[in-house]
PyMOL Python script that loads the backbone (N, CA, C, O; Angstrom):
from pymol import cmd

cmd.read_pdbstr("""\
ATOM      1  N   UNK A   1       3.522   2.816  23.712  1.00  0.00           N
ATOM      2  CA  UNK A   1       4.032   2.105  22.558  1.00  0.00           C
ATOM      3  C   UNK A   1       4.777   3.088  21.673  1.00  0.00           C
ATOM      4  O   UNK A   1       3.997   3.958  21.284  1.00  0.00           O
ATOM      5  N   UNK A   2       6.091   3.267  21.187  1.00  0.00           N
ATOM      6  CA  UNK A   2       6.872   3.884  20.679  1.00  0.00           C
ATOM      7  C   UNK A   2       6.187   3.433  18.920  1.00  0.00           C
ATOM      8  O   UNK A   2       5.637   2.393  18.559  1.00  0.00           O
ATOM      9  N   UNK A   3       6.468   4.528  18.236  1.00  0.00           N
ATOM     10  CA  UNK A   3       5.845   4.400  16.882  1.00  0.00           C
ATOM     11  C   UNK A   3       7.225   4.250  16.526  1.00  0.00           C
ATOM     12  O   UNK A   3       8.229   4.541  17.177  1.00  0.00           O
ATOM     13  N   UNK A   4       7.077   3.607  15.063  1.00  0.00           N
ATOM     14  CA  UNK A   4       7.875   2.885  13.937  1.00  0.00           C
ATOM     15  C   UNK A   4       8.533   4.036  13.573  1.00  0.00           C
ATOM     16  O   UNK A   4       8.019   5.154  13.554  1.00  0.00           O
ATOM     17  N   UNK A   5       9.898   3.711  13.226  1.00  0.00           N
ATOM     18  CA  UNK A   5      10.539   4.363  12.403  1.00  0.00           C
ATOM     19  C   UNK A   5      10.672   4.443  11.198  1.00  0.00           C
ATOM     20  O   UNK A   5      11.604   3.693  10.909  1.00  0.00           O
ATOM     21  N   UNK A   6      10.104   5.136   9.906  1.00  0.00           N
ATOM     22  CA  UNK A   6      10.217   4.457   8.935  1.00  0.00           C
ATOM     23  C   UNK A   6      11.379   5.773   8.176  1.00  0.00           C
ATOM     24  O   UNK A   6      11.233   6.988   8.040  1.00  0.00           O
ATOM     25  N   UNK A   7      12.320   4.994   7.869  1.00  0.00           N
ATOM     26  CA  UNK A   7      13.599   6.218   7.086  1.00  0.00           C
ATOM     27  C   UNK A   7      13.313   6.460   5.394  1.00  0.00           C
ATOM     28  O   UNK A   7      14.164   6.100   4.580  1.00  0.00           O
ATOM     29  N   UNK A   8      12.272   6.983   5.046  1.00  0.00           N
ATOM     30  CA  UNK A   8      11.916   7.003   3.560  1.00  0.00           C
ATOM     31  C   UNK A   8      12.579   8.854   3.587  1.00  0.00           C
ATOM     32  O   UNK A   8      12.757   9.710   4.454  1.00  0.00           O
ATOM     33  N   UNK A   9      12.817   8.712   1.669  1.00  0.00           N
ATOM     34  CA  UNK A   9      13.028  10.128   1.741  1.00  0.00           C
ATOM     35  C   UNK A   9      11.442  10.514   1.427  1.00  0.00           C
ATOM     36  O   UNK A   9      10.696   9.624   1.019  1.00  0.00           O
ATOM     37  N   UNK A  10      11.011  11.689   1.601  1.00  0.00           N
ATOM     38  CA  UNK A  10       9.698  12.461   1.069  1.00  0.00           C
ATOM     39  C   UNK A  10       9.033  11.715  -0.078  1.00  0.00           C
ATOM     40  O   UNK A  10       7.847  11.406  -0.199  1.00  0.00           O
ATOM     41  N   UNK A  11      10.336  11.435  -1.112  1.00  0.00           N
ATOM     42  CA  UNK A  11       9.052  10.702  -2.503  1.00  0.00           C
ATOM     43  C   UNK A  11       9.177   9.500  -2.237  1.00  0.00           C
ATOM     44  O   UNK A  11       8.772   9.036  -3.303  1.00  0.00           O
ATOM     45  N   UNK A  12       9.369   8.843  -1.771  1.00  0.00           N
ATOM     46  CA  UNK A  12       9.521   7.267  -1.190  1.00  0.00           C
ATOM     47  C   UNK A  12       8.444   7.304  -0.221  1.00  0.00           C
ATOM     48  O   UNK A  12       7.436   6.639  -0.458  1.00  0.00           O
ATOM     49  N   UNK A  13       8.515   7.934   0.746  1.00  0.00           N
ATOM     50  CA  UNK A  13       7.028   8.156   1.648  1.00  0.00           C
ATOM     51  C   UNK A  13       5.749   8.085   0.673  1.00  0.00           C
ATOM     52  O   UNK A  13       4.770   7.343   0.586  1.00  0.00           O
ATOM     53  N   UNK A  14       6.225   9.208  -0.015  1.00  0.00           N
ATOM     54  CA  UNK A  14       4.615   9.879  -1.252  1.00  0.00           C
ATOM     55  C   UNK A  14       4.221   8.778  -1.815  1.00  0.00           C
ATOM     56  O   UNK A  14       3.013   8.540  -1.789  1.00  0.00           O
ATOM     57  N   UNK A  15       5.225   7.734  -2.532  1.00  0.00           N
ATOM     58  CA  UNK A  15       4.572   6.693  -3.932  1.00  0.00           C
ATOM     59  C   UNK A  15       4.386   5.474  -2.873  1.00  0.00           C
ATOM     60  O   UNK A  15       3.519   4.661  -3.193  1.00  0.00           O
ATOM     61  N   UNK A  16       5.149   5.209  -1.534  1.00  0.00           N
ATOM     62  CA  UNK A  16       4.264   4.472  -0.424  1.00  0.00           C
ATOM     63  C   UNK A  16       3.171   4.258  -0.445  1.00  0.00           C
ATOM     64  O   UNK A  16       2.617   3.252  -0.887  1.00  0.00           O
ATOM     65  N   UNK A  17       2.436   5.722   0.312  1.00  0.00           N
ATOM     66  CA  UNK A  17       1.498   6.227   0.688  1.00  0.00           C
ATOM     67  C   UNK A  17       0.396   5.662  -0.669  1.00  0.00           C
ATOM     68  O   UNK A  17      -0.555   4.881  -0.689  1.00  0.00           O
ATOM     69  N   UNK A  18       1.040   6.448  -1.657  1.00  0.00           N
ATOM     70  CA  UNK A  18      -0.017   6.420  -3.135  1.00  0.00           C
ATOM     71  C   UNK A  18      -0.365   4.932  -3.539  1.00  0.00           C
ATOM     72  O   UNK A  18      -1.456   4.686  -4.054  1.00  0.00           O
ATOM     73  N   UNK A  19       0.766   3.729  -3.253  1.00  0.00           N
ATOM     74  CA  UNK A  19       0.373   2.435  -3.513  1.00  0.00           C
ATOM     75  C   UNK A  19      -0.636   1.914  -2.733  1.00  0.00           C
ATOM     76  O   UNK A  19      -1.545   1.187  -3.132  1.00  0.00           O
ATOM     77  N   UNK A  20      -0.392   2.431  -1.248  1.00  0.00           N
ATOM     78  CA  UNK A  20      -0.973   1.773  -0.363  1.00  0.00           C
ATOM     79  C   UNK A  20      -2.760   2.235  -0.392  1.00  0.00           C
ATOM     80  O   UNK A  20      -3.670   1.620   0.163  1.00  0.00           O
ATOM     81  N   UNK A  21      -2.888   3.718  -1.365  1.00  0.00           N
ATOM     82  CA  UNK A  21      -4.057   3.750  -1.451  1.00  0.00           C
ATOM     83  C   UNK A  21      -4.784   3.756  -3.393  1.00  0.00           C
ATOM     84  O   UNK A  21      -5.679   4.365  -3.978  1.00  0.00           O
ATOM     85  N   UNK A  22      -3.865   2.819  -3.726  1.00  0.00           N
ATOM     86  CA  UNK A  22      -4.172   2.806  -5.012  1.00  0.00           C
ATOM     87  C   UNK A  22      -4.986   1.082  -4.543  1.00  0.00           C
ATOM     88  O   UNK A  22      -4.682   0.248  -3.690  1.00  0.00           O
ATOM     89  N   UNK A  23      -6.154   1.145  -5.633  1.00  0.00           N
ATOM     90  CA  UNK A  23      -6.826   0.086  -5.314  1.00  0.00           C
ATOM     91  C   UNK A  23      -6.645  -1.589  -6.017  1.00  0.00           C
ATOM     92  O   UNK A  23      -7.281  -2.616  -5.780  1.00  0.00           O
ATOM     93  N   UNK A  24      -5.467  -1.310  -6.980  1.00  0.00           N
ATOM     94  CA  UNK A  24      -4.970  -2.289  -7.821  1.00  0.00           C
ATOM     95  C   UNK A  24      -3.757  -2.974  -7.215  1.00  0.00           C
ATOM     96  O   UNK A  24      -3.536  -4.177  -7.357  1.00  0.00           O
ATOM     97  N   UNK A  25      -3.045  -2.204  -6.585  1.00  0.00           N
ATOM     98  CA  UNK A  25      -1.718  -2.286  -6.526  1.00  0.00           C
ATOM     99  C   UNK A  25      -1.923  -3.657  -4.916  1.00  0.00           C
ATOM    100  O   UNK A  25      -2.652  -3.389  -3.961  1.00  0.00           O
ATOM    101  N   UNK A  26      -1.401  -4.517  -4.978  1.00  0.00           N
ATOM    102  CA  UNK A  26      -1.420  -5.249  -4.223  1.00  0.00           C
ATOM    103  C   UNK A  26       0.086  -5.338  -2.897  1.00  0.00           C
ATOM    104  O   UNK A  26       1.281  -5.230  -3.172  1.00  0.00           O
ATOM    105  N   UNK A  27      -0.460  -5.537  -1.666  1.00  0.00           N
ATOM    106  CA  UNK A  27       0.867  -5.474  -0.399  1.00  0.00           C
ATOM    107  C   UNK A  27       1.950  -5.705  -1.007  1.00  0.00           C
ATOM    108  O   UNK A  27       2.960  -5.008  -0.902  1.00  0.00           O
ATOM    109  N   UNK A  28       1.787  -7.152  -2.006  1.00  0.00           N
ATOM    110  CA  UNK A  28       2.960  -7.699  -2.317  1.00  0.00           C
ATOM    111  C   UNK A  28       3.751  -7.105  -2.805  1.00  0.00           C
ATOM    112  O   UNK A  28       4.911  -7.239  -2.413  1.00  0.00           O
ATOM    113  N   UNK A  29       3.378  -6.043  -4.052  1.00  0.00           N
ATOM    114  CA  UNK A  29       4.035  -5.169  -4.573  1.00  0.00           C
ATOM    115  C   UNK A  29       4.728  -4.306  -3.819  1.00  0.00           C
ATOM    116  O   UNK A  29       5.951  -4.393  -3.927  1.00  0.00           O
ATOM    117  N   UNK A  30       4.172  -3.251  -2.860  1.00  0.00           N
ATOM    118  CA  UNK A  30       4.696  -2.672  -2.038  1.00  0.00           C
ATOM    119  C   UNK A  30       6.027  -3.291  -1.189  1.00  0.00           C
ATOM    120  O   UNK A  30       6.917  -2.455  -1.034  1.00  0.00           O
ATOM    121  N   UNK A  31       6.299  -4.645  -0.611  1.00  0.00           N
ATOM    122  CA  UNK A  31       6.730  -5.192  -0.281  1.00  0.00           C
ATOM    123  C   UNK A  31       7.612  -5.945  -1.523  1.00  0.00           C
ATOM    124  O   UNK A  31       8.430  -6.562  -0.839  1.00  0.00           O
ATOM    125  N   UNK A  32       7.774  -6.104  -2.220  1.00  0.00           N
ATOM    126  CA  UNK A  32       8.981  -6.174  -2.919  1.00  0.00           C
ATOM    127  C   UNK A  32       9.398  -5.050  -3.577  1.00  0.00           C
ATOM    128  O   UNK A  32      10.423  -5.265  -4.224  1.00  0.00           O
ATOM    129  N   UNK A  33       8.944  -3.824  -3.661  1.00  0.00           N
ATOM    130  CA  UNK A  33       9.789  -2.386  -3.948  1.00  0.00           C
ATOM    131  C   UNK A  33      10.365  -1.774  -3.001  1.00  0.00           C
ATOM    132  O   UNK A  33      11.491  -1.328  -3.221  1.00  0.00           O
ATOM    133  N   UNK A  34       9.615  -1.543  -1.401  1.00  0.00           N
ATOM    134  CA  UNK A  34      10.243  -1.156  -0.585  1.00  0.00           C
ATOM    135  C   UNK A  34      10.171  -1.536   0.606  1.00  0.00           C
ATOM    136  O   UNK A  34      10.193  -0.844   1.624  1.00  0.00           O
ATOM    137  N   UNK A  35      10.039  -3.217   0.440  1.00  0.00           N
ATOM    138  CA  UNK A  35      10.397  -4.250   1.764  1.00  0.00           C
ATOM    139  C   UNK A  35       9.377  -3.811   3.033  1.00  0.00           C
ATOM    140  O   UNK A  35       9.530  -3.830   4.254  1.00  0.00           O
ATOM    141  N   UNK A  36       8.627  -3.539   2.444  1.00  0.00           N
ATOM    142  CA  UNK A  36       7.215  -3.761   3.835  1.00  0.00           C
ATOM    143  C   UNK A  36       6.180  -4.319   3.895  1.00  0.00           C
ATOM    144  O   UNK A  36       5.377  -4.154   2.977  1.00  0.00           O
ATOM    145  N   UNK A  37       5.910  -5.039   4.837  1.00  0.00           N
ATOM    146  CA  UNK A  37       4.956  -6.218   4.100  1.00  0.00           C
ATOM    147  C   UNK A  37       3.893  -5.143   4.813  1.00  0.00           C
ATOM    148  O   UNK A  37       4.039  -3.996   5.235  1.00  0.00           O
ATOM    149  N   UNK A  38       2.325  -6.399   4.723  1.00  0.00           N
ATOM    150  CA  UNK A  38       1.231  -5.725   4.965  1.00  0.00           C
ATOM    151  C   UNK A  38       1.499  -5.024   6.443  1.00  0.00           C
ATOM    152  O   UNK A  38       1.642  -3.803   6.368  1.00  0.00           O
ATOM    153  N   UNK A  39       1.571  -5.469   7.496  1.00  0.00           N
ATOM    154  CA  UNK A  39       1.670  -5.191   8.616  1.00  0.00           C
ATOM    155  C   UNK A  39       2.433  -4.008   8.611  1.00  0.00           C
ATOM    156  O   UNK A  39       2.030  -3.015   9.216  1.00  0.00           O
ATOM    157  N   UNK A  40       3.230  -4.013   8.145  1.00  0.00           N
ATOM    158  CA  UNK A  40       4.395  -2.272   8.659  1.00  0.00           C
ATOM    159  C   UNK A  40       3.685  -1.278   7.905  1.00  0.00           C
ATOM    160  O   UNK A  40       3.588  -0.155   8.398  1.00  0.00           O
ATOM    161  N   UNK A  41       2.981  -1.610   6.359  1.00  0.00           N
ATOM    162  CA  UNK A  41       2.232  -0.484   5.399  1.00  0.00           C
ATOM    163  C   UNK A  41       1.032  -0.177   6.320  1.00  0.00           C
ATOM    164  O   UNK A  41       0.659   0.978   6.522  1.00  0.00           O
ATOM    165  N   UNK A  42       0.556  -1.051   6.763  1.00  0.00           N
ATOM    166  CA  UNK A  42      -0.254  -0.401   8.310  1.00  0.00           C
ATOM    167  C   UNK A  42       0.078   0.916   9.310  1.00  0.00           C
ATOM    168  O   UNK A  42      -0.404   2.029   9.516  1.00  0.00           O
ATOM    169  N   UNK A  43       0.935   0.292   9.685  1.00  0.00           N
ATOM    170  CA  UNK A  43       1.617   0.922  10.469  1.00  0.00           C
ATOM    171  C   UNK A  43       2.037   2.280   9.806  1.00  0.00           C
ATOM    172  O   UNK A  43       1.486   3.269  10.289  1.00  0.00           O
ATOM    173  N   UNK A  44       2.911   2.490   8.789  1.00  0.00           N
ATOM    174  CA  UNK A  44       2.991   3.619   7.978  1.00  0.00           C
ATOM    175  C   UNK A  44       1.712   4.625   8.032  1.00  0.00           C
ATOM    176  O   UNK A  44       1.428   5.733   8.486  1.00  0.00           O
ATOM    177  N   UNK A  45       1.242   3.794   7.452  1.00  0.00           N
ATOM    178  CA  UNK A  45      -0.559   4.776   7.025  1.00  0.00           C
ATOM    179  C   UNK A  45      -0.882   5.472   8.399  1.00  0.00           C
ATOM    180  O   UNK A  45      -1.042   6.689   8.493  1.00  0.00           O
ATOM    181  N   UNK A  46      -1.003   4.171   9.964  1.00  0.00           N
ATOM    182  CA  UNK A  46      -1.439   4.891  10.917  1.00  0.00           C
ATOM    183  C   UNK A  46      -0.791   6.317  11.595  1.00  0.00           C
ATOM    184  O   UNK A  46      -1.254   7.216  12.298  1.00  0.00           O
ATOM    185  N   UNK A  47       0.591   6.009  10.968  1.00  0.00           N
ATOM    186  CA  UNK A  47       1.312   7.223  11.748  1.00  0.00           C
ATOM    187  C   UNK A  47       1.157   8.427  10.918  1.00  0.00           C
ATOM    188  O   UNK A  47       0.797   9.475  11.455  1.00  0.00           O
ATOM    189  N   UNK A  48       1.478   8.354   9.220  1.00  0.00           N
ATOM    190  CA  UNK A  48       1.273   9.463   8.376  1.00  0.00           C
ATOM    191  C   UNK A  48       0.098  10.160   8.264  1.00  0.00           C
ATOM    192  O   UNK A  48       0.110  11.391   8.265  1.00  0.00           O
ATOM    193  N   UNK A  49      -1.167   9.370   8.142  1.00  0.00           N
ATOM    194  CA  UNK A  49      -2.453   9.816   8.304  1.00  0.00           C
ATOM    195  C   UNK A  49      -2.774  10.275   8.889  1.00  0.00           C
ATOM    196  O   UNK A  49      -2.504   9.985  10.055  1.00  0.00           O
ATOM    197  N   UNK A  50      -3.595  11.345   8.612  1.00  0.00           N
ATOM    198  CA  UNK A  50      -4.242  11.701   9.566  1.00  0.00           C
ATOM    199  C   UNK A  50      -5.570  10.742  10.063  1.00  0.00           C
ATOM    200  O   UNK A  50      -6.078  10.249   9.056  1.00  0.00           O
ATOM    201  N   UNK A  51      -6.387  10.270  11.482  1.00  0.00           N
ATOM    202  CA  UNK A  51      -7.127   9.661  12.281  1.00  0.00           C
ATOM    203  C   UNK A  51      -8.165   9.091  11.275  1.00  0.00           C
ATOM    204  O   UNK A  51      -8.198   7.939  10.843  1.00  0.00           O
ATOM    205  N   UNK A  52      -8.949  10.047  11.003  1.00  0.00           N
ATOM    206  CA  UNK A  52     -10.073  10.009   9.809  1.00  0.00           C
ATOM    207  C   UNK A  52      -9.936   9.067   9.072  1.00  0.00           C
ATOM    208  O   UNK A  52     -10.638   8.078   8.859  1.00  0.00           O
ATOM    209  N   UNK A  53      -8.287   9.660   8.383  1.00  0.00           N
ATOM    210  CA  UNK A  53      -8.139   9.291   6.873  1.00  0.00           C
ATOM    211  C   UNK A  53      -7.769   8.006   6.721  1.00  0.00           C
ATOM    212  O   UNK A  53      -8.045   7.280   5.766  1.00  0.00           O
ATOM    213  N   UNK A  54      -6.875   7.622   8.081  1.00  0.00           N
ATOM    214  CA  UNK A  54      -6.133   6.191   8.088  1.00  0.00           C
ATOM    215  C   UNK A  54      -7.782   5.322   8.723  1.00  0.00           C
ATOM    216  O   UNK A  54      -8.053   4.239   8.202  1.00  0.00           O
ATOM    217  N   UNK A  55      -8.492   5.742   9.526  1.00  0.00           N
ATOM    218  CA  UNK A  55     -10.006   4.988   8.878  1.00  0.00           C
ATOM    219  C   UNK A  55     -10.422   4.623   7.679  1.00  0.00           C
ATOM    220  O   UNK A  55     -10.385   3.456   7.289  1.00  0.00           O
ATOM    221  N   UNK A  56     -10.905   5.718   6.918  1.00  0.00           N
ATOM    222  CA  UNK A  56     -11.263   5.580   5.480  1.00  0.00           C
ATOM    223  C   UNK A  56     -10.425   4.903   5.031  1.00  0.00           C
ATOM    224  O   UNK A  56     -10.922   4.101   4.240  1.00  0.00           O
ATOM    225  N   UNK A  57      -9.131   4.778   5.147  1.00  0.00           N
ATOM    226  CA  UNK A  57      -8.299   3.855   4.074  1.00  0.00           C
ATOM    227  C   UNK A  57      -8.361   2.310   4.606  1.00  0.00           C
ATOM    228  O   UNK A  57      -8.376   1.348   3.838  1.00  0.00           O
ATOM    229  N   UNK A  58      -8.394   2.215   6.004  1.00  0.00           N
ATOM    230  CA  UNK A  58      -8.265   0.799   6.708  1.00  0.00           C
ATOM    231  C   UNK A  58      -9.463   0.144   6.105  1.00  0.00           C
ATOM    232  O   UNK A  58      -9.485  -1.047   5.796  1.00  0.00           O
ATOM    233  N   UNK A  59     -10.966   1.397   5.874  1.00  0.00           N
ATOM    234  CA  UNK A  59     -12.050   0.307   5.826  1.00  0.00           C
ATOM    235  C   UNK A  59     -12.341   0.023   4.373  1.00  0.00           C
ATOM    236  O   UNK A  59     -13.207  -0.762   3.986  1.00  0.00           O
ATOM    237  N   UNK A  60     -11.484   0.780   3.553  1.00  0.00           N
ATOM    238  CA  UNK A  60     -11.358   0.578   2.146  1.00  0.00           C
ATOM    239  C   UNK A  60     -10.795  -0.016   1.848  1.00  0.00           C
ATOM    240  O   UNK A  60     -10.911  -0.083   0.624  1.00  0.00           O
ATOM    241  N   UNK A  61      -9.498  -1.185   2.503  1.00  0.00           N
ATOM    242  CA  UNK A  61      -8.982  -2.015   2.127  1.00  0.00           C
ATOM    243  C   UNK A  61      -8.914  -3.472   2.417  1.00  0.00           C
ATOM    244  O   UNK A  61      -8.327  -4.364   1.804  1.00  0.00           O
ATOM    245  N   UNK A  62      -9.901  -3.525   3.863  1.00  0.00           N
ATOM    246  CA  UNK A  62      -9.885  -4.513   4.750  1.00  0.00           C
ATOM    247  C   UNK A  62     -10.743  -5.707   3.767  1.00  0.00           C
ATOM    248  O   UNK A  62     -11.927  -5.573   3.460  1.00  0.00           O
ATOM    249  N   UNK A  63      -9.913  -6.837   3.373  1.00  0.00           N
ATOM    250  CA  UNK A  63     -10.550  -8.019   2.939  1.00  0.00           C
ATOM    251  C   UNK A  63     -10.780  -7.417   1.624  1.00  0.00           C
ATOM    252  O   UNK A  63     -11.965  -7.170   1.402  1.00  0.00           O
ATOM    253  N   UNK A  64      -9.811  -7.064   0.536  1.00  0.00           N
ATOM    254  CA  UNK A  64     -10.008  -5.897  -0.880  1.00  0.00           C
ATOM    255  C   UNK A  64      -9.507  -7.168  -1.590  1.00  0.00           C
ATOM    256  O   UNK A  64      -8.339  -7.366  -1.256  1.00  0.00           O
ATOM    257  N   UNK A  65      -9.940  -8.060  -2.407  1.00  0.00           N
ATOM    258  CA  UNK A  65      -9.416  -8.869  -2.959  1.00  0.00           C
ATOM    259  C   UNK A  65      -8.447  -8.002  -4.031  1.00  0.00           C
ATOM    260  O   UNK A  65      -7.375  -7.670  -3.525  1.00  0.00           O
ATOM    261  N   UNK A  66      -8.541  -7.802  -4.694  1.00  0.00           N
ATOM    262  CA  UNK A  66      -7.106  -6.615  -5.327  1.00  0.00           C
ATOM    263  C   UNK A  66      -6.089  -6.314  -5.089  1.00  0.00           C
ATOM    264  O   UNK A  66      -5.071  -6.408  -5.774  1.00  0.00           O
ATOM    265  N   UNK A  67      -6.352  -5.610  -3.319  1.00  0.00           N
ATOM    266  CA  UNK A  67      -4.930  -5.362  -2.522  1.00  0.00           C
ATOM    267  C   UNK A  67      -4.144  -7.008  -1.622  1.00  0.00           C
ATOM    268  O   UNK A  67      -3.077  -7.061  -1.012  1.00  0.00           O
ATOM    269  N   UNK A  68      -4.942  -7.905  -1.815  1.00  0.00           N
ATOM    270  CA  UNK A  68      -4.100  -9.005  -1.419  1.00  0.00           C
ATOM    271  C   UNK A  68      -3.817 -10.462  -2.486  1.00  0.00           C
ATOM    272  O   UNK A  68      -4.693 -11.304  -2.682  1.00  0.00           O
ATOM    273  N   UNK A  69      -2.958 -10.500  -2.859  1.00  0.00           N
ATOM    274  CA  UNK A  69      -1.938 -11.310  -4.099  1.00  0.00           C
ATOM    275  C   UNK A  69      -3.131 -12.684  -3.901  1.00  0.00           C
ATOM    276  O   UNK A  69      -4.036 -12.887  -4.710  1.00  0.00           O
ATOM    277  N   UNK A  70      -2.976 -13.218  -3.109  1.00  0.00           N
ATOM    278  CA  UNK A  70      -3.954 -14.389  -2.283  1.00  0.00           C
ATOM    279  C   UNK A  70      -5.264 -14.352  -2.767  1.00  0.00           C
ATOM    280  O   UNK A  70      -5.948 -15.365  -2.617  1.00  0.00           O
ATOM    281  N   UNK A  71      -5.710 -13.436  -3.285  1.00  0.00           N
ATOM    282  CA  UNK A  71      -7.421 -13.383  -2.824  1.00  0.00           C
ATOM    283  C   UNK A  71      -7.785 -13.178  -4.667  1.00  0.00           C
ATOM    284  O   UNK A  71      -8.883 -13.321  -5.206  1.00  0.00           O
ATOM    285  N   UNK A  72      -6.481 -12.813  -5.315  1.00  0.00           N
ATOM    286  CA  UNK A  72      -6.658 -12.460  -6.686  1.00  0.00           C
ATOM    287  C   UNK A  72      -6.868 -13.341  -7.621  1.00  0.00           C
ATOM    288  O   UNK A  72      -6.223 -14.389  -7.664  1.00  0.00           O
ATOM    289  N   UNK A  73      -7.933 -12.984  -8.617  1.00  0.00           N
ATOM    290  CA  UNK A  73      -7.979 -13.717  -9.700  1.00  0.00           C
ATOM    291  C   UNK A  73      -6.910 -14.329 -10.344  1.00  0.00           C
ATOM    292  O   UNK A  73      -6.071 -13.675 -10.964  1.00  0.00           O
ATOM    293  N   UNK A  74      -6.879 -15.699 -10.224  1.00  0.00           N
ATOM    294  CA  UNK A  74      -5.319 -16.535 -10.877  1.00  0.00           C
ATOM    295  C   UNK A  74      -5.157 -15.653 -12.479  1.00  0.00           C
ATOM    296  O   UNK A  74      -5.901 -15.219 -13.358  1.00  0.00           O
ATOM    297  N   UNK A  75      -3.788 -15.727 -12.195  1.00  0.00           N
ATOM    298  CA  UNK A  75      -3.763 -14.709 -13.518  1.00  0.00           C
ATOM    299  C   UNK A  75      -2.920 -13.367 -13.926  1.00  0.00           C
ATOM    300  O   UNK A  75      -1.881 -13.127 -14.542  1.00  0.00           O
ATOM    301  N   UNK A  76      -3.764 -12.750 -13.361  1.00  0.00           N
ATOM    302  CA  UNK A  76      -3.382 -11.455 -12.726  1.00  0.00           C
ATOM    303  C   UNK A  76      -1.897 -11.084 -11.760  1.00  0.00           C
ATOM    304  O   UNK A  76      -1.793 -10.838 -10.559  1.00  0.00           O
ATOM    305  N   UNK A  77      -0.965 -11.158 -12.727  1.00  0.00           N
ATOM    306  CA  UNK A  77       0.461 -10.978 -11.908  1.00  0.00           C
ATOM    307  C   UNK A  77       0.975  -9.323 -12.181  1.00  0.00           C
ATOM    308  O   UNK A  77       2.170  -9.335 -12.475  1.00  0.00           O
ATOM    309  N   UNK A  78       0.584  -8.360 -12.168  1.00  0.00           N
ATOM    310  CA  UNK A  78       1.122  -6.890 -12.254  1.00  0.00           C
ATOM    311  C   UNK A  78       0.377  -6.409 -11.445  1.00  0.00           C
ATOM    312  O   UNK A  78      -0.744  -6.803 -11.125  1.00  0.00           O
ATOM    313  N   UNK A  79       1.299  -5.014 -10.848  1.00  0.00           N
ATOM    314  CA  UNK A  79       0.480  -4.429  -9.843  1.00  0.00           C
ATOM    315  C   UNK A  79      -0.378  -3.225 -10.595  1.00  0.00           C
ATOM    316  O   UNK A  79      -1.301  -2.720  -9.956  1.00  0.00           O
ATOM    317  N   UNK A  80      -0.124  -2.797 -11.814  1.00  0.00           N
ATOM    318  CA  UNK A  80      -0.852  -1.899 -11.922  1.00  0.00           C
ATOM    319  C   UNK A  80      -0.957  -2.242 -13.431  1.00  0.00           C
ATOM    320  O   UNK A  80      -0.234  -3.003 -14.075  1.00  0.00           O
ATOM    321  N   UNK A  81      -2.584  -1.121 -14.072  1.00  0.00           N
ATOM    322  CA  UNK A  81      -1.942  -1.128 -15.274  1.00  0.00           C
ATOM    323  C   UNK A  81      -0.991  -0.723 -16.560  1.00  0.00           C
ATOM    324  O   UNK A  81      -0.661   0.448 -16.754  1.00  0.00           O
ATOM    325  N   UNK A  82      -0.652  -1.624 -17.274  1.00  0.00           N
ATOM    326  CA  UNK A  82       0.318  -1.041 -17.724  1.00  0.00           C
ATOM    327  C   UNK A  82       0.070  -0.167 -18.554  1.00  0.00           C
ATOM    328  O   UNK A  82       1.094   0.033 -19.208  1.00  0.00           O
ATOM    329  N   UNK A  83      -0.995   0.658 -18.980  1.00  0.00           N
ATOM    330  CA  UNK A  83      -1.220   2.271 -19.745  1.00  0.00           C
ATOM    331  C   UNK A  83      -1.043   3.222 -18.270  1.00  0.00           C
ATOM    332  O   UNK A  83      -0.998   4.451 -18.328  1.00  0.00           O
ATOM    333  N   UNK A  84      -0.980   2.682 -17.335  1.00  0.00           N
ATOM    334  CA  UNK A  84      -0.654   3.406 -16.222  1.00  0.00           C
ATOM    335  C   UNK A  84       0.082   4.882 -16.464  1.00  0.00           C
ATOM    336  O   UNK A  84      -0.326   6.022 -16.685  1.00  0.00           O
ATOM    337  N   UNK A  85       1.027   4.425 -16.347  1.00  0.00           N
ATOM    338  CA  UNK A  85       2.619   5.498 -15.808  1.00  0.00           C
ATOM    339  C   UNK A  85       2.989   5.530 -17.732  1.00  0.00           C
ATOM    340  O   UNK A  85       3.598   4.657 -18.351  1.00  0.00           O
ATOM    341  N   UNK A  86       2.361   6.880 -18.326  1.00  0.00           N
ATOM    342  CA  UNK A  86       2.936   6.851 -19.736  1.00  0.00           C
ATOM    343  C   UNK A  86       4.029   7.897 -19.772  1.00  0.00           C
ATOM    344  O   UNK A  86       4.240   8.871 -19.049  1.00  0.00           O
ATOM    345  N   UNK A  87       4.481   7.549 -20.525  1.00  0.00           N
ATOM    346  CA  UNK A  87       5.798   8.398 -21.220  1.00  0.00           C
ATOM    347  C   UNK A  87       5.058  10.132 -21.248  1.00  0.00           C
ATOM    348  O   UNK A  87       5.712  11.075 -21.692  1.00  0.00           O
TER     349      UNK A  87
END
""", "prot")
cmd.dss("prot")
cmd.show_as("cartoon", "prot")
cmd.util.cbc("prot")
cmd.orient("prot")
């Protein structure tokens, strides 16, 4: 099976990576910033990760009501919070 190509530069990889293991930030988000839905951010993780780590993250997210838009408290439309990212 040939692995995915994914053409990110380095910090596009990095804040990927960082959404995909931030515990707020939901697929959807990821997927409307840089067009990958759940399935390919999979895929990402399995190839960048290292074995272990893309474990620990798979079993930390599997069925995460947080990381899926679907499963979230009605309401709740931002991916992160907003005291987040300050000036």
């Amino acid at each position: 099976m040939a692995k995915p190509d994914f053409n990110f530069n380095p910090g596009d990889l990095s804040r990927v990576i960082e959404m995909a293991w931030e515990d707020r930030t939901p697929f959807d988000a990821i997927q409307t910033t840089y067009g990958l839905n759940e399935s390919a951010v999979i895929g990402l993780m399995r190839q960048q990760l290292k074995a272990s780590s893309y474990r620990m993250w798979r079993k930390r997210v599997v069925n995460r009501t947080t990381k899926h838009a679907a499963l979230r408290v009605p309401g709740i439309n931002r991916a992160y919070c907003p005291t987040q990212y300050k000036p």
